[in-house]
C-alpha positions in Angstrom: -8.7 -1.9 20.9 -10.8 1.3 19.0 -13.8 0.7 17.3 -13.2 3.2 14.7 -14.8 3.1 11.5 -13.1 2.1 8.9 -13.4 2.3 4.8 -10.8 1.1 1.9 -9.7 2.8 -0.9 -7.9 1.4 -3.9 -6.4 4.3 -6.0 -6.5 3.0 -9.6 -6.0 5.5 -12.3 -6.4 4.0 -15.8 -4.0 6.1 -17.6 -0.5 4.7 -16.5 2.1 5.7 -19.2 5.0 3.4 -18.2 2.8 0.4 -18.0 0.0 1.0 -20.0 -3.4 0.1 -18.4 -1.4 -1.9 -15.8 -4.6 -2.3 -13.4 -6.5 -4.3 -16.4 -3.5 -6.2 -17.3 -3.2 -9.4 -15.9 -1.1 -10.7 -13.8 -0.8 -14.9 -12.9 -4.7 -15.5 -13.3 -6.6 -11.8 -12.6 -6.1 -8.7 -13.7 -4.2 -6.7 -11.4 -6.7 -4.1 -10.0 -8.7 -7.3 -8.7 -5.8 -8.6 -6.0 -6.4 -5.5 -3.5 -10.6 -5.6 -4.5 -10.0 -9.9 -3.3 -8.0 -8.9 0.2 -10.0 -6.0 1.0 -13.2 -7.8 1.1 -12.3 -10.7 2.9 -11.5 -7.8 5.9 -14.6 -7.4 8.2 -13.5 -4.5 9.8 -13.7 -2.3 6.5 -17.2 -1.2 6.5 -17.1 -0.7 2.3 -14.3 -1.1 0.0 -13.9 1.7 -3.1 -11.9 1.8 -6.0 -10.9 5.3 -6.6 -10.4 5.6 -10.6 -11.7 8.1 -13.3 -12.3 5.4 -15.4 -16.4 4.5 -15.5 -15.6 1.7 -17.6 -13.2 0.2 -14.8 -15.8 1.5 -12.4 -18.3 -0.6 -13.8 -15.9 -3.6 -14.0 -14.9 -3.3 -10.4 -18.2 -3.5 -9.2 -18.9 -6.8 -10.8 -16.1 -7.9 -8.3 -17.5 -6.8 -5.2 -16.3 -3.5 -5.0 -17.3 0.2 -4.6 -17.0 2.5 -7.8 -15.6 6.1 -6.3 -15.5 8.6 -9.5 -12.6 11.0 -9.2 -12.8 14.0 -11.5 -10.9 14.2 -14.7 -7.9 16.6 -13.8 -6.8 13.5 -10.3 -6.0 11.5 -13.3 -3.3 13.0 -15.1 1.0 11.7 -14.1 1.3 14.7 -11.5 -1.5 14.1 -9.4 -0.5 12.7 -6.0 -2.1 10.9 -3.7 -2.6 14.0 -1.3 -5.0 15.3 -3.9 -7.3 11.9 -5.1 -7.6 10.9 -1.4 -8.9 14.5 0.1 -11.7 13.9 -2.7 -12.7 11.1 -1.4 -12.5 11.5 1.9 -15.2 14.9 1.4 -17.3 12.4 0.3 -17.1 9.4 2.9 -17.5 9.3 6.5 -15.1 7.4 8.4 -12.7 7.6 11.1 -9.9 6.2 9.0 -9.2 5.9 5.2 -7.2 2.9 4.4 -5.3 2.7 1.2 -4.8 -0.6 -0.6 -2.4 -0.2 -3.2 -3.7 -1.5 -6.3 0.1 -1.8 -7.5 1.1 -4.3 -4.4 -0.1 -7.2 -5.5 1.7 -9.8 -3.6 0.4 -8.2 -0.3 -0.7 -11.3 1.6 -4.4 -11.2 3.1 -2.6 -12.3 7.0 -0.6 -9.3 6.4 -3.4 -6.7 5.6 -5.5 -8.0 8.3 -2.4 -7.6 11.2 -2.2 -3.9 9.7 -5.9 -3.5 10.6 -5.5 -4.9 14.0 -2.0 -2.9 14.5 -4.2 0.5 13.5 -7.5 -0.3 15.5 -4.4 -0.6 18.7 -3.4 2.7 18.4 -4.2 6.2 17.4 -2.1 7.5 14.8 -2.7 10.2 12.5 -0.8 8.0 9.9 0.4 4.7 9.7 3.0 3.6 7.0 3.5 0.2 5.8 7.5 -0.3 5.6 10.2 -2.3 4.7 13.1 -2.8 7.3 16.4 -3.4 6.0 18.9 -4.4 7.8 21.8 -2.7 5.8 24.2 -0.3 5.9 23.1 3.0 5.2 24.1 6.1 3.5 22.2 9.7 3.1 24.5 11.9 1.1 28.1 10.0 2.1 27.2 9.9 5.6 26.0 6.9 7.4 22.4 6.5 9.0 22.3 3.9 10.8 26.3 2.4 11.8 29.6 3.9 12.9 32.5 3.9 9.8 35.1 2.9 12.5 33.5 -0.4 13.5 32.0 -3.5 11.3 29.3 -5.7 12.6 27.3 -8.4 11.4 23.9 -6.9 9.7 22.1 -8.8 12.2 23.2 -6.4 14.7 22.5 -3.3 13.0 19.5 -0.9 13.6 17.2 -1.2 10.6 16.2 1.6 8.3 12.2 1.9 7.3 11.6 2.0 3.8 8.3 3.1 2.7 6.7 1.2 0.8 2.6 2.1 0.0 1.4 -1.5 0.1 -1.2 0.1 3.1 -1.6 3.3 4.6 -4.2 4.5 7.0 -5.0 8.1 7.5 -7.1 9.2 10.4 -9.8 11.8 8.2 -9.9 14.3 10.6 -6.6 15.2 10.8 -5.8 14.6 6.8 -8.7 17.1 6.2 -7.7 19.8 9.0 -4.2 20.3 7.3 -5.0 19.9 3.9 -7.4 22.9 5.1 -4.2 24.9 6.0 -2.8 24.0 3.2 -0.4 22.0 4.9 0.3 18.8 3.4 -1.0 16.1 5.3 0.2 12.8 3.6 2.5 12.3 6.7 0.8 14.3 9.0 3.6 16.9 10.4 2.9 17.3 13.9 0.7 14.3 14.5 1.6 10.7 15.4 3.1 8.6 13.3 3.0 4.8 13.2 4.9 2.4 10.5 4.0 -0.7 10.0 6.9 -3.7 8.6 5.8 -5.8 6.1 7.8 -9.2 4.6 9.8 -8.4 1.8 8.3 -10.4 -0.6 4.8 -8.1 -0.1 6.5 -4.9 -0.9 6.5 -4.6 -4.5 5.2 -1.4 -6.2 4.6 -1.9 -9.9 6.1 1.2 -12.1 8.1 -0.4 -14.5 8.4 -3.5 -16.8 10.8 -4.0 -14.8 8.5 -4.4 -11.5 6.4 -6.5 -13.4 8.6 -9.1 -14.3 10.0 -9.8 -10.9 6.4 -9.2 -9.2 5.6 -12.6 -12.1 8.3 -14.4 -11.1 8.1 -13.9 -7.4 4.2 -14.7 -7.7 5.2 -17.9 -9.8 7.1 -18.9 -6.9 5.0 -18.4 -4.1 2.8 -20.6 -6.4 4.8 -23.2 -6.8 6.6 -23.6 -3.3 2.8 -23.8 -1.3 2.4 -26.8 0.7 5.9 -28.0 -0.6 8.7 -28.6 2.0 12.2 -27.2 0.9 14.6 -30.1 -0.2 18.1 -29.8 0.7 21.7 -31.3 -1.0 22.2 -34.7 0.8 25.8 -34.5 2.7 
């Protein structure tokens, strides 16, 4: 197990266009932007949790919840900015052996699950580690299958999954995000390093773009909700 130093960062832009100020819109009970401030501090082994916004207003209101206020610069905040570009800002400006991202648009990420992503990262040493979804599916890239063979059938149980990837958490080791980015290289999956992905459950993996995204992410949190502490009932036969 590494002792490497570890620091969170929540990207949270104000300006979303197809949800409109989605971080300070609530979702269940909080406003969205505080569900990855609440799991991120309850993880010991981050040694200071930011939020990474524009926004001074939300900077100010994120702070009030326990959190770090990281001030990007005006032009990271626009629709084409990527995540390559907000996170090599911050990571000139913070120390660390490893930047972990907690998407501020995942918010039924579960705390267990966050914290085994830690552990899985501290066990290793990748330059990048990807949260993913594995599916179990048939696959296709361009007509042609990934992942089974067109003259057989078998049960999906028996099939090699594909990883989806999903952004609820990502870790970057600093040193090697900043050397490429330095050669211009783009280091979001850092070609040439080590990669590691990560499975989360399926239920964790939303990524709210859409109205769309929102209204299952409700639904799906109104369940969890509902079903805790409750055992499942079954038709009497």
């Amino acid at each position: 197990m590494h002792d490497y130093k570890m620091v969170a960062m929540i990207p949270a832009r104000l300006g979303s266009k197809r949800i409109p100020k989605k971080n300070l819109r609530y979702l269940g009970d909080k406003p969205l932007i505080q569900y990855p401030i609440d799991i991120a501090l309850q993880i010991p082994d981050f040694e200071s949790v930011w939020v990474n916004t524009e926004s001074e207003a939300l900077g100010k209101a994120i702070e009030k919840m326990g959190a770090k206020f990281h001030k990007r610069p005006e032009e990271f905040s626009a629709d084409s900015c990527t995540n390559r570009e907000f996170t090599y800002h911050f990571m000139c400006h913070h120390e660390c052996d490893y930047v972990i991202m907690v998407n501020s648009t995942s918010p039924l990420l579960r705390l267990e699950t966050a914290q085994r992503f830690v552990k899985f990262v501290k066990e290793h040493d990748y330059d990048v580690v990807l949260s993913t979804l594995s599916e179990k599916a048939e696959s296709f890239y361009r007509g042609e299958p990934l992942n089974f063979d067109r003259k057989h059938k078998v049960n999906s149980q028996h099939l090699e999954p594909v990883e989806l990837t999903v952004w609820a958490l990502t870790a970057w080791k600093r040193e090697t995000f900043m050397r490429l980015e330095k050669q211009d290289i783009c280091p979001v999956f850092a070609p040439g390093g080590k990669i590691g992905t990560f499975s989360i459950p399926k239920d964790e993996s939303s990524d709210l773009d859409t109205e769309e995204d929102w209204r299952v992410a409700e639904g799906a949190l109104a369940a969890r909700l509902m079903r805790e502490n409750k055992e499942p009932r079954y038709l009497e036969i």
